[in-house]
HTML snippet that shows the backbone in 3Dmol.js (N, CA, C, O; Angstrom):
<script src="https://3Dmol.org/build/3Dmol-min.js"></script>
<div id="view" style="width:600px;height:400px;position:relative"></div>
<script>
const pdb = `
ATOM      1  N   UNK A   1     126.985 163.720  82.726  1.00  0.00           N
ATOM      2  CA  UNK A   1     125.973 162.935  82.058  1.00  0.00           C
ATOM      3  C   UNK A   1     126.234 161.446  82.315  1.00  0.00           C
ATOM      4  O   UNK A   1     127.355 160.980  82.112  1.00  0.00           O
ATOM      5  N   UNK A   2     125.048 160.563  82.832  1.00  0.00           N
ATOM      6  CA  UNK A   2     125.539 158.985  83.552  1.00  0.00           C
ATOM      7  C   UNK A   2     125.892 158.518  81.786  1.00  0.00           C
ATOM      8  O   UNK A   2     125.436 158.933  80.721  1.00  0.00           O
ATOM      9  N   UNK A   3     127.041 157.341  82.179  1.00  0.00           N
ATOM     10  CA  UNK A   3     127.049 156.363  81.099  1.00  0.00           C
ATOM     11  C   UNK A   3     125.615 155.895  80.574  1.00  0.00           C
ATOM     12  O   UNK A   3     124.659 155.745  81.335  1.00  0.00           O
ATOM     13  N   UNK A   4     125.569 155.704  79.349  1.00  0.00           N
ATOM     14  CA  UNK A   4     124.172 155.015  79.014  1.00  0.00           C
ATOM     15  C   UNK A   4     124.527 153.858  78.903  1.00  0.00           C
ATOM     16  O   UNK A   4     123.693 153.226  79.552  1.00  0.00           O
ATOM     17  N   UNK A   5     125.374 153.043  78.414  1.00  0.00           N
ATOM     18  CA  UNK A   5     125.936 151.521  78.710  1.00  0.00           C
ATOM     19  C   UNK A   5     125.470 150.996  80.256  1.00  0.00           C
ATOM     20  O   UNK A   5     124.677 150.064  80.395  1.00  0.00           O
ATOM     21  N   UNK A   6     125.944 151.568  81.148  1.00  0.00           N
ATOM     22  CA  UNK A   6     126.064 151.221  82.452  1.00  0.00           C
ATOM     23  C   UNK A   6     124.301 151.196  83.043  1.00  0.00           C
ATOM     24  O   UNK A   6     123.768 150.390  83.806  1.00  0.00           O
ATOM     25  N   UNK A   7     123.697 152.444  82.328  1.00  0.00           N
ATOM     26  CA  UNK A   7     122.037 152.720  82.452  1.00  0.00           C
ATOM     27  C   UNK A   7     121.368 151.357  82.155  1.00  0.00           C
ATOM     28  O   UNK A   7     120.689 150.627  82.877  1.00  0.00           O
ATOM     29  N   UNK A   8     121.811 151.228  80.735  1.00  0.00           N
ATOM     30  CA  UNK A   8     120.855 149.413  80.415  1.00  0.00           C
ATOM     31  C   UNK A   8     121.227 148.665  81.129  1.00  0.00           C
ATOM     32  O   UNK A   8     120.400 147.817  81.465  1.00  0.00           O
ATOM     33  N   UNK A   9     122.600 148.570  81.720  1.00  0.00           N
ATOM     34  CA  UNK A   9     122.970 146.949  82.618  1.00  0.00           C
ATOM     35  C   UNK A   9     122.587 147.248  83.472  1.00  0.00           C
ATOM     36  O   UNK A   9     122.263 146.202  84.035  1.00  0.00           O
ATOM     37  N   UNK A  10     122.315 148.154  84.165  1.00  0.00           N
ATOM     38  CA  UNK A  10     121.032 148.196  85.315  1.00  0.00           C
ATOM     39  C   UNK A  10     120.369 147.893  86.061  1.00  0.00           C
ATOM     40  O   UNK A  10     120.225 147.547  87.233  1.00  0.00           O
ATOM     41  N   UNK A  11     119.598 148.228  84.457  1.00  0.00           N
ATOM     42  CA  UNK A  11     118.522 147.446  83.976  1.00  0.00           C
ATOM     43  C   UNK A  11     117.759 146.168  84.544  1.00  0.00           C
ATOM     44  O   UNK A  11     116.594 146.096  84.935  1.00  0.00           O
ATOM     45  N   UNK A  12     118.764 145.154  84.479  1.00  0.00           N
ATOM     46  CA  UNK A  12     118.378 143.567  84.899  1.00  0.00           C
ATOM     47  C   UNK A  12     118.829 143.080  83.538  1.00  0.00           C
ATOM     48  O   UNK A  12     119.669 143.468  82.726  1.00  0.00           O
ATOM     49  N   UNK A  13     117.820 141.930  83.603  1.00  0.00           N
ATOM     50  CA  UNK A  13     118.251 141.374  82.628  1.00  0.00           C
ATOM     51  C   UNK A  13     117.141 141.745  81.204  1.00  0.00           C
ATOM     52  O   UNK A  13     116.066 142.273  81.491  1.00  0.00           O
ATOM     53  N   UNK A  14     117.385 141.511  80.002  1.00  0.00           N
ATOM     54  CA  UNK A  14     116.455 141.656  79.042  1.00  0.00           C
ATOM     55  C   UNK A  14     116.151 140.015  78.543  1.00  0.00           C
ATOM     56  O   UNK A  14     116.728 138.931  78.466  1.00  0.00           O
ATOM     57  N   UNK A  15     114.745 140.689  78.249  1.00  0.00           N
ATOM     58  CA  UNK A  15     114.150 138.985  77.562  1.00  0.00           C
ATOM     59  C   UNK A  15     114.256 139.056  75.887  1.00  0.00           C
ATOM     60  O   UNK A  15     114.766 139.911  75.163  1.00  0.00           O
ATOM     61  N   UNK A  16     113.707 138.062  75.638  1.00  0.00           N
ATOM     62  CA  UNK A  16     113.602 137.965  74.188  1.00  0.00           C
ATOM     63  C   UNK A  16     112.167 138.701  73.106  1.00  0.00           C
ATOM     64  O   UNK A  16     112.203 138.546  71.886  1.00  0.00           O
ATOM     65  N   UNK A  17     111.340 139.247  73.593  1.00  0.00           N
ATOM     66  CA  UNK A  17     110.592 140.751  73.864  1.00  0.00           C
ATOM     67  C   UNK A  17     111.301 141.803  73.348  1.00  0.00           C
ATOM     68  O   UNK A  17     110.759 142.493  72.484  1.00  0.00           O
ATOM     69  N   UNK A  18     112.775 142.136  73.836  1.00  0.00           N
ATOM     70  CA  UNK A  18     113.378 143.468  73.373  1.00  0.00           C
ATOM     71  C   UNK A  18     114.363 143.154  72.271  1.00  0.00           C
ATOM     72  O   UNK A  18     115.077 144.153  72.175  1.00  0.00           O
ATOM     73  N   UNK A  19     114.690 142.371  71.516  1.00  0.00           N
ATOM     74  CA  UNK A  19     115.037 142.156  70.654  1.00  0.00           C
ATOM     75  C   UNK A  19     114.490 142.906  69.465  1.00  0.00           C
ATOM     76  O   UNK A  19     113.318 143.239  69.287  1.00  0.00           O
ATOM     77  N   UNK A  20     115.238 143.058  68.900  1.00  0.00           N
ATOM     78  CA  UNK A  20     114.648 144.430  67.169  1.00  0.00           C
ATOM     79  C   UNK A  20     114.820 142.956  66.388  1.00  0.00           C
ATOM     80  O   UNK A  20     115.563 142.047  66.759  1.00  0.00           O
ATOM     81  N   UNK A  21     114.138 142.951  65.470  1.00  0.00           N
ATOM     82  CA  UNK A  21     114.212 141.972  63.781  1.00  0.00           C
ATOM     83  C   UNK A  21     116.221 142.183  63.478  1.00  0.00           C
ATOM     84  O   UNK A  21     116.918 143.177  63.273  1.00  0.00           O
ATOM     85  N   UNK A  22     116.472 140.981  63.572  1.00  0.00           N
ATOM     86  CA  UNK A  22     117.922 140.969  63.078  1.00  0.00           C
ATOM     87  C   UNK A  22     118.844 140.887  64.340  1.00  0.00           C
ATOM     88  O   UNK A  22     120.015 140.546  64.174  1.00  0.00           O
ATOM     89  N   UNK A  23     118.375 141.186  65.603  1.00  0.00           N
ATOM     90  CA  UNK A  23     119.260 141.397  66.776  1.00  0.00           C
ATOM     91  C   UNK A  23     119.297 140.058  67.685  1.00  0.00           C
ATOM     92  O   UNK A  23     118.317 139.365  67.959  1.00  0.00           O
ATOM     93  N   UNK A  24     120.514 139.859  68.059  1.00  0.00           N
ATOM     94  CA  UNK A  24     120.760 138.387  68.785  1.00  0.00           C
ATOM     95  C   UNK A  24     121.033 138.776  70.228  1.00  0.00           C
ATOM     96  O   UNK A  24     121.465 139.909  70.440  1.00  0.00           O
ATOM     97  N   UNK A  25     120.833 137.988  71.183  1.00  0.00           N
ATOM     98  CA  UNK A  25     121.357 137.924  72.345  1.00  0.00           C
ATOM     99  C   UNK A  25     121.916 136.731  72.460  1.00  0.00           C
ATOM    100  O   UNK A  25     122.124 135.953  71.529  1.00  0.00           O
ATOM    101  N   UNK A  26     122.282 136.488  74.113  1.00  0.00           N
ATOM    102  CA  UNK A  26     122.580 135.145  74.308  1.00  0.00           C
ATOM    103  C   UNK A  26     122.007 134.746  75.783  1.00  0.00           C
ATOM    104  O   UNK A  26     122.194 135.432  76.788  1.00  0.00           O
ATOM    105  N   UNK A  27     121.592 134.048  75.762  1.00  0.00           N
ATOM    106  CA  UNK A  27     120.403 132.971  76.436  1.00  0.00           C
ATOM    107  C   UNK A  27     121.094 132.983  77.705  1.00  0.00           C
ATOM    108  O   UNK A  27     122.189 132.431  77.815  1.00  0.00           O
ATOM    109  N   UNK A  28     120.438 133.672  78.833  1.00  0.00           N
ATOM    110  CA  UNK A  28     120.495 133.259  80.204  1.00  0.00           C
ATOM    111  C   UNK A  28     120.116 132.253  80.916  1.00  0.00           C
ATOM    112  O   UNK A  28     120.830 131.322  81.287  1.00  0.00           O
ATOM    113  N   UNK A  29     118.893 132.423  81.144  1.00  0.00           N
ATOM    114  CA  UNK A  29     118.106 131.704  81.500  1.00  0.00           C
ATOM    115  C   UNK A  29     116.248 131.547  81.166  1.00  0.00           C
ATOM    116  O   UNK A  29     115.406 132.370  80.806  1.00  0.00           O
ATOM    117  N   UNK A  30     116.186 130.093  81.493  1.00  0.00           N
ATOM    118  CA  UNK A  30     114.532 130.453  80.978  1.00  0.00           C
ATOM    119  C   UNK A  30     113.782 130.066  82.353  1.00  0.00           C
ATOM    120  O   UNK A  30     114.046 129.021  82.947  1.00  0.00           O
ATOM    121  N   UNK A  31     112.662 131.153  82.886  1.00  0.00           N
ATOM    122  CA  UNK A  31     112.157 131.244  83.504  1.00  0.00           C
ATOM    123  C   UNK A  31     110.564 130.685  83.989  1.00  0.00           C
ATOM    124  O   UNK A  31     109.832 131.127  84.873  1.00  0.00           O
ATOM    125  N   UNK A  32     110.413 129.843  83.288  1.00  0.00           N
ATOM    126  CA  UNK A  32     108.797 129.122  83.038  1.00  0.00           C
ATOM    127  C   UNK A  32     109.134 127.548  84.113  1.00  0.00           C
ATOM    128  O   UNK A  32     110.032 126.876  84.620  1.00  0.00           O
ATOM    129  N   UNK A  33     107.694 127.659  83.948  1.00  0.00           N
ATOM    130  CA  UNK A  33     107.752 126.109  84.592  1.00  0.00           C
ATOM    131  C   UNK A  33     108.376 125.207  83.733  1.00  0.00           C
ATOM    132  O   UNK A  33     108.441 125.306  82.508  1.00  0.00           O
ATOM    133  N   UNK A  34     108.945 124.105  84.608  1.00  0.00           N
ATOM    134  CA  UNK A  34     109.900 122.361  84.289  1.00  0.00           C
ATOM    135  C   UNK A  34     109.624 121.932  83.017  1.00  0.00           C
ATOM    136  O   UNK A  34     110.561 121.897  82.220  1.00  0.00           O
ATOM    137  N   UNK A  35     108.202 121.498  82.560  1.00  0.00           N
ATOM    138  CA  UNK A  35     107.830 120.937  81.310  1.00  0.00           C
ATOM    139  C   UNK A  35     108.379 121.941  80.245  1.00  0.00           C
ATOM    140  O   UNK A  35     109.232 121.674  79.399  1.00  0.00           O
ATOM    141  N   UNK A  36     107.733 123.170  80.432  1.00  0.00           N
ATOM    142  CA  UNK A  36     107.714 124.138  79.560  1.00  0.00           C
ATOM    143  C   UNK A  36     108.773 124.631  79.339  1.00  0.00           C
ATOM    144  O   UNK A  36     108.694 125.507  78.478  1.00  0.00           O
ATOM    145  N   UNK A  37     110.173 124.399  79.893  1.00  0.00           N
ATOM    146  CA  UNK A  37     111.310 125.008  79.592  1.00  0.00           C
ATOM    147  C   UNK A  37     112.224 123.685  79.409  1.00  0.00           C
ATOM    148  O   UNK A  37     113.280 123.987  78.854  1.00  0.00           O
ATOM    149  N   UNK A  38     112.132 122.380  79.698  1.00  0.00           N
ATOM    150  CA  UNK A  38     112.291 121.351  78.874  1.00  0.00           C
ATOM    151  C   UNK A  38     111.870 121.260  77.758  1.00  0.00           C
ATOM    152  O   UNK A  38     112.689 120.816  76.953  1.00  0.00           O
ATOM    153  N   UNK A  39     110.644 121.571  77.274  1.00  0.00           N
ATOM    154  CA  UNK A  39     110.466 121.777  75.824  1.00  0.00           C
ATOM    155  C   UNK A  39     111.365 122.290  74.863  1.00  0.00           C
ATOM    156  O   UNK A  39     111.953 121.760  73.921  1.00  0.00           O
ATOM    157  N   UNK A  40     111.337 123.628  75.383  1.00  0.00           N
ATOM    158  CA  UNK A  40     112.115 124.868  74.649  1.00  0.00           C
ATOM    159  C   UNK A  40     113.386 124.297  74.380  1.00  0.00           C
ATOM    160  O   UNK A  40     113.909 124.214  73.269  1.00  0.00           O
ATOM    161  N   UNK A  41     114.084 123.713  75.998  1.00  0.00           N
ATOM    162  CA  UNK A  41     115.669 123.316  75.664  1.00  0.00           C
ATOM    163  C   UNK A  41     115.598 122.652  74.510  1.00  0.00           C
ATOM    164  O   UNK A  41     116.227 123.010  73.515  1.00  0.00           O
ATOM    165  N   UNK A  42     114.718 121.483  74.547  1.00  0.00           N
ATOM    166  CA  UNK A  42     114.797 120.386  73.162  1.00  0.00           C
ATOM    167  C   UNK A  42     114.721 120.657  72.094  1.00  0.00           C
ATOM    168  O   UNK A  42     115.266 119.956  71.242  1.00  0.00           O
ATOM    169  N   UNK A  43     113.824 122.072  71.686  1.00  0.00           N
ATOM    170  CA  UNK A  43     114.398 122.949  70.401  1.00  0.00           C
ATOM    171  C   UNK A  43     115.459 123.860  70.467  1.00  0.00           C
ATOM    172  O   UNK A  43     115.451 124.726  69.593  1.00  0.00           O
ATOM    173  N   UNK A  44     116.732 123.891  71.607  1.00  0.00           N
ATOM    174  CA  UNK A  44     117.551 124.488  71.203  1.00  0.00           C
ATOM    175  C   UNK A  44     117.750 125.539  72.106  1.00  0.00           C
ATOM    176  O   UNK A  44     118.843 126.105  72.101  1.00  0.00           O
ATOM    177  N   UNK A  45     116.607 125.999  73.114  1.00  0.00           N
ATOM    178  CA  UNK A  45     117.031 127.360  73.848  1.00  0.00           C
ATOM    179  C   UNK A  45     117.459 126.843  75.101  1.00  0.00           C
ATOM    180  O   UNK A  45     116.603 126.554  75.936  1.00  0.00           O
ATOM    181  N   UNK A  46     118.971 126.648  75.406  1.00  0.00           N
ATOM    182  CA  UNK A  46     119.476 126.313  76.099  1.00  0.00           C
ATOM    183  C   UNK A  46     120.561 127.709  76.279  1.00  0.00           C
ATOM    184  O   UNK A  46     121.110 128.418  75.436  1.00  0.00           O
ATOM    185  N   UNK A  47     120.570 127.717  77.540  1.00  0.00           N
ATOM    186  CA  UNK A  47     121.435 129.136  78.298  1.00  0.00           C
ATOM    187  C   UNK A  47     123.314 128.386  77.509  1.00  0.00           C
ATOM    188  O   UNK A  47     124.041 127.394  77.543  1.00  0.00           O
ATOM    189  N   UNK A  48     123.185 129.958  76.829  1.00  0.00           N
ATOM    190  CA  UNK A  48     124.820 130.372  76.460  1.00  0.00           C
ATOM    191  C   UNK A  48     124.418 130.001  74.797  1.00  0.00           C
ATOM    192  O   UNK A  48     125.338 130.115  73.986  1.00  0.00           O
ATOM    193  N   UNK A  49     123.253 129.626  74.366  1.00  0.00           N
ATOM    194  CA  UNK A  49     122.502 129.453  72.807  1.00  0.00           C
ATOM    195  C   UNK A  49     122.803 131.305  72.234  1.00  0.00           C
ATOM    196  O   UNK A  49     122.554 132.269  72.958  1.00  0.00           O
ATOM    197  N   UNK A  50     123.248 131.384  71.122  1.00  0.00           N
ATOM    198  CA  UNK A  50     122.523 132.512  70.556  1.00  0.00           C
ATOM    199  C   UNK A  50     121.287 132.171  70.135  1.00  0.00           C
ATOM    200  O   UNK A  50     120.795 131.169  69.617  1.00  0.00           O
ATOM    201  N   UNK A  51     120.713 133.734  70.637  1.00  0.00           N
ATOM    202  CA  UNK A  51     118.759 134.003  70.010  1.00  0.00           C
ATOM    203  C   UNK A  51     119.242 135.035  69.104  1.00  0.00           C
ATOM    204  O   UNK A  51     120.151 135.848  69.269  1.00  0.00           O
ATOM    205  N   UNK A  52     118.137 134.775  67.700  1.00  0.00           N
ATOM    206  CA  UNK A  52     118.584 135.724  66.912  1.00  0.00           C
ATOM    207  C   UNK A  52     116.663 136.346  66.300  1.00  0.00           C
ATOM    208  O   UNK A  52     115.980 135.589  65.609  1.00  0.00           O
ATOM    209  N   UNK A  53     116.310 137.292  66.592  1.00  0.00           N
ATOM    210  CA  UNK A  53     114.955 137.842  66.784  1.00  0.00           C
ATOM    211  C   UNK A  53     114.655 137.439  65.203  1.00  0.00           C
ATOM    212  O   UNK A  53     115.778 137.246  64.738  1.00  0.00           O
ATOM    213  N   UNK A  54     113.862 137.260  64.351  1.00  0.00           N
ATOM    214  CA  UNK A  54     112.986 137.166  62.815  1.00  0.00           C
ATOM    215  C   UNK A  54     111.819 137.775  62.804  1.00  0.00           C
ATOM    216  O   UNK A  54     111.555 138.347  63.862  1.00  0.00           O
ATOM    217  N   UNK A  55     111.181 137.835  62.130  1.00  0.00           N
ATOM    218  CA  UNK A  55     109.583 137.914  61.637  1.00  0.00           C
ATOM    219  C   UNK A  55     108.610 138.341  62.649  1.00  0.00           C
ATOM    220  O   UNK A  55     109.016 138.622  63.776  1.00  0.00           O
ATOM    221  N   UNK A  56     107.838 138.387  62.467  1.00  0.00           N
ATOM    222  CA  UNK A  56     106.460 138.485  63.226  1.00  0.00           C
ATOM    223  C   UNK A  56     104.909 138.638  62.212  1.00  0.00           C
ATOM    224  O   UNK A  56     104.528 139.195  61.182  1.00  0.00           O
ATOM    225  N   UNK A  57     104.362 137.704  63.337  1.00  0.00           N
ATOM    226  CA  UNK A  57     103.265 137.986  62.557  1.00  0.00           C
ATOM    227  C   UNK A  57     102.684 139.440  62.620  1.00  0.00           C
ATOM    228  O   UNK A  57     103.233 140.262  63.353  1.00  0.00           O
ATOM    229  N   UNK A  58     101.457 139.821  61.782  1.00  0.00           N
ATOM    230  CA  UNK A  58     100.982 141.016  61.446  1.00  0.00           C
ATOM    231  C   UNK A  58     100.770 141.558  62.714  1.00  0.00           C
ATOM    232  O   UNK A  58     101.591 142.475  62.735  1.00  0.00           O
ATOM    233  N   UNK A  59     100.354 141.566  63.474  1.00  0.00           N
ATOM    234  CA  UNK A  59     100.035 141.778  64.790  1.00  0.00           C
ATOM    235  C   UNK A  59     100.832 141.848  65.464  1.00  0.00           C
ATOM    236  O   UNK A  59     100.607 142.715  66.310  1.00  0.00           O
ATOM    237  N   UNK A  60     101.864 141.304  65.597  1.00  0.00           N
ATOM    238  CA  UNK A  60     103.126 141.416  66.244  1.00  0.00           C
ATOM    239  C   UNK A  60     103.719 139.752  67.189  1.00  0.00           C
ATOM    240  O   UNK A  60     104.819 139.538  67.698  1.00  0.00           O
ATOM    241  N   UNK A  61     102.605 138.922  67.127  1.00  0.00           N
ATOM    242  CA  UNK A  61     102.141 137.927  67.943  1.00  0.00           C
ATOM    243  C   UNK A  61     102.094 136.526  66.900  1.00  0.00           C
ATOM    244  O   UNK A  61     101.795 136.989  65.799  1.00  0.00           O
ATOM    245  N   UNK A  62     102.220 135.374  66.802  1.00  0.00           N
ATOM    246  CA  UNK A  62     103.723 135.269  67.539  1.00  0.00           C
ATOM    247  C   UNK A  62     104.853 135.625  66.884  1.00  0.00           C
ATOM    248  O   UNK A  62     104.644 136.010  65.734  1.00  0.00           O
ATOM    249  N   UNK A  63     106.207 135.623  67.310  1.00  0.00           N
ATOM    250  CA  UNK A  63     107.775 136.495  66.859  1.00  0.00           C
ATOM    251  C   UNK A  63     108.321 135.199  66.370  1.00  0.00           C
ATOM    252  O   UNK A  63     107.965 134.117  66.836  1.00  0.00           O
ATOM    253  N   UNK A  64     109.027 135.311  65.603  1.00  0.00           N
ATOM    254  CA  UNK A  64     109.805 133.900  65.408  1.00  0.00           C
ATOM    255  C   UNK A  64     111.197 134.817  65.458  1.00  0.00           C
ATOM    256  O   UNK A  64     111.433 135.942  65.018  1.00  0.00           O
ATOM    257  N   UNK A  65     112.344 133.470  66.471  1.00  0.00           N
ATOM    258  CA  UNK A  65     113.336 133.106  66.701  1.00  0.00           C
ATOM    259  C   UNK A  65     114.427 132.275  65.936  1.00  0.00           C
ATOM    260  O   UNK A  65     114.001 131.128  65.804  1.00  0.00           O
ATOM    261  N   UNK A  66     115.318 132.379  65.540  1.00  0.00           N
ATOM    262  CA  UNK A  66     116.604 131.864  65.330  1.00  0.00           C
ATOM    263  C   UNK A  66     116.849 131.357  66.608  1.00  0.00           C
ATOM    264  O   UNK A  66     116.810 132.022  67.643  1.00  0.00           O
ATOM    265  N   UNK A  67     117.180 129.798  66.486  1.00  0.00           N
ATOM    266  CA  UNK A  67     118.587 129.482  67.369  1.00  0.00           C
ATOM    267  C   UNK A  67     118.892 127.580  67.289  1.00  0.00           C
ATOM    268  O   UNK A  67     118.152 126.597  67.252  1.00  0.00           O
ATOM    269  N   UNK A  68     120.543 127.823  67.292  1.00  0.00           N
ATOM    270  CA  UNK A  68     121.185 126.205  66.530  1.00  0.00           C
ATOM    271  C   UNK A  68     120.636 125.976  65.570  1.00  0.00           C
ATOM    272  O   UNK A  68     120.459 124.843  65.124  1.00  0.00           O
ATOM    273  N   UNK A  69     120.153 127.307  64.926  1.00  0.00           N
ATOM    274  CA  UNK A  69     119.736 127.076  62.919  1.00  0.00           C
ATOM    275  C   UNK A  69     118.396 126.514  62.697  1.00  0.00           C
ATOM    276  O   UNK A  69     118.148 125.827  61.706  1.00  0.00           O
ATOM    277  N   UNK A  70     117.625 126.763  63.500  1.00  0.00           N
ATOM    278  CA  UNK A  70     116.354 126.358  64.003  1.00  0.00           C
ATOM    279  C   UNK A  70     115.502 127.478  63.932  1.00  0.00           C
ATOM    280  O   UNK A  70     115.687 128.299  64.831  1.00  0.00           O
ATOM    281  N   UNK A  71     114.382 127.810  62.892  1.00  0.00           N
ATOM    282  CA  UNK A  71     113.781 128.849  63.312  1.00  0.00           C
ATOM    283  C   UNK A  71     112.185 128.740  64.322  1.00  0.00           C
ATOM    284  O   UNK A  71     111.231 128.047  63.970  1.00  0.00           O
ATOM    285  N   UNK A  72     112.208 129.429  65.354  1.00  0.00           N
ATOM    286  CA  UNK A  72     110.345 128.610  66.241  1.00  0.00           C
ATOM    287  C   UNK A  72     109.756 129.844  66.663  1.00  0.00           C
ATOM    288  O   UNK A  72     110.346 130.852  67.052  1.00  0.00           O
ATOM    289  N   UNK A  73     108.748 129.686  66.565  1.00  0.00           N
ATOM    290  CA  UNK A  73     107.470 131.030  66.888  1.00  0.00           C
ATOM    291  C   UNK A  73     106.961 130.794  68.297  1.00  0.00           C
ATOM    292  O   UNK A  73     106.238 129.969  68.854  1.00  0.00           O
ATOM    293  N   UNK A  74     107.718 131.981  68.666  1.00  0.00           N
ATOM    294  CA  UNK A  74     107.034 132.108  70.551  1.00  0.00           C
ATOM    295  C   UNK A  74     105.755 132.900  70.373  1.00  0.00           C
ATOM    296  O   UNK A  74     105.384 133.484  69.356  1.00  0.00           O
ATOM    297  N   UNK A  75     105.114 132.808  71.612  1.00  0.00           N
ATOM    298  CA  UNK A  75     104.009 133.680  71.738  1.00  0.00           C
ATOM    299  C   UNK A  75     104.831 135.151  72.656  1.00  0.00           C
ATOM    300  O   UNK A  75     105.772 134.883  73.403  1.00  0.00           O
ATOM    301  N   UNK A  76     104.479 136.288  72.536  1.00  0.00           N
ATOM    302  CA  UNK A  76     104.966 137.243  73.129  1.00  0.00           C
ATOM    303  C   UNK A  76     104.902 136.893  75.085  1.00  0.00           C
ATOM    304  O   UNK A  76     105.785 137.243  75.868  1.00  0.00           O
ATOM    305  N   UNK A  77     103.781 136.236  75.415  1.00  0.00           N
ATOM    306  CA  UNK A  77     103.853 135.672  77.180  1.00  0.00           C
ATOM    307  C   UNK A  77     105.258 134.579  77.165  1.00  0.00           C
ATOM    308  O   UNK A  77     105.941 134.586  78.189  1.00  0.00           O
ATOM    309  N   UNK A  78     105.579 133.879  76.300  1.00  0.00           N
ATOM    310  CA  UNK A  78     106.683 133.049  76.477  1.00  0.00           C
ATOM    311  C   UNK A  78     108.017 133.591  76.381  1.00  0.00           C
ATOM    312  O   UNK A  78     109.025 133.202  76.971  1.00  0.00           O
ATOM    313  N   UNK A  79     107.883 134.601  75.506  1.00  0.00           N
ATOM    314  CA  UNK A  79     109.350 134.652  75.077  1.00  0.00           C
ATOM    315  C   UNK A  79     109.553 135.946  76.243  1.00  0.00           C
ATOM    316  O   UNK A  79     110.717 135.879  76.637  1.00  0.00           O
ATOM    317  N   UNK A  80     108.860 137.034  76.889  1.00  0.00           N
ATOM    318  CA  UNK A  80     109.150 137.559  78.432  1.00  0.00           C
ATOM    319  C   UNK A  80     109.845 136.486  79.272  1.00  0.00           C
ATOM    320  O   UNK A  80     110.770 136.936  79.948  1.00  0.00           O
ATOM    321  N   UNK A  81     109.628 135.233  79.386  1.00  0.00           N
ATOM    322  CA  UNK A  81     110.098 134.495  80.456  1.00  0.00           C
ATOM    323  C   UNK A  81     111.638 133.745  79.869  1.00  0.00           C
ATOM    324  O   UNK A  81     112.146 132.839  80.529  1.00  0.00           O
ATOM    325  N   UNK A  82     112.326 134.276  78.488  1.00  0.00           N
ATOM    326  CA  UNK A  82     113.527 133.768  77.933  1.00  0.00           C
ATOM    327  C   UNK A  82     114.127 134.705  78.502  1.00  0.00           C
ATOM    328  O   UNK A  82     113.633 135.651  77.889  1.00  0.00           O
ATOM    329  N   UNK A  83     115.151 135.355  79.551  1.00  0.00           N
ATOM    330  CA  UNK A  83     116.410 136.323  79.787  1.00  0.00           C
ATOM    331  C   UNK A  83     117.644 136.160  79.161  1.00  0.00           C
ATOM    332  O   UNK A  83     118.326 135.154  78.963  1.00  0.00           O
ATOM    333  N   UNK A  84     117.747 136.911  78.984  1.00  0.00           N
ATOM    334  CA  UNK A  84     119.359 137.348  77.907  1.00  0.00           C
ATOM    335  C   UNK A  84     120.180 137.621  78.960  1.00  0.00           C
ATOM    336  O   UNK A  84     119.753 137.825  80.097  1.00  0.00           O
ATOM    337  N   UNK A  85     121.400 137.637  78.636  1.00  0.00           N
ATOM    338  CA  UNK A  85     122.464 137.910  79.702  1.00  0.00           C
ATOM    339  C   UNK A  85     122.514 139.615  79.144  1.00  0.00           C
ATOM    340  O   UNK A  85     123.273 140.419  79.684  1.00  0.00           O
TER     341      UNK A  85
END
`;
const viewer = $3Dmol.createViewer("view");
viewer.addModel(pdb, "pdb");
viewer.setStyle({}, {cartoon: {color: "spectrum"}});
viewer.zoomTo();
viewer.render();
</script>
C-alpha cells in the first residue's frame, strides 16, 4: 500500500484554497502579478509567513486569513495563486 504522506507531496504544491477553518500552512510563494503580490506582501503574506485559514463568508467567497496577527479576506481566484510549501 503507497505511503499516503509521500502521495500529497506529490502532489505539488498546495495553495491557500485547501486549507480547512483552523489549519495553517507556511507561505511559499505568491504567484500573481508584481502590483498584486506587492500588495499582499504589505499585509503580511510574505514567503516563510504562517497562513492560518478563518471564516468564510456564506457562500464560501471571500475566506479570511490569519497572518503576522492580521486577519484579510481573499477572494477564492486570489488565494489559488498563494502556494504553501
Amino acid at each position: 500500500m503507497p505511503n499516503r504522506k509521500k502521495a500529497a507531496a506529490d502532489k505539488g504544491p498546495r495553495n491557500l484554497t485547501e486549507l480547512r477553518r483552523g489549519e495553517s500552512g507556511i507561505l511559499e510563494r505568491l504567484d500573481l502579478p508584481e502590483d498584486d503580490a506587492r500588495r499582499l506582501m504589505e499585509m503580511g503574506f510574505l514567503p516563510g509567513q504562517r497562513v492560518t485559514r478563518g471564516h468564510a463568508a456564506p457562500g464560501g467567497d471571500p475566506r479570511v486569513f490569519r497572518v503576522d496577527g492580521t486577519e484579510v479576506a481573499l477572494r477564492r481566484e486570489t488565494a489559488l495563486k498563494l502556494l504553501l510549501r
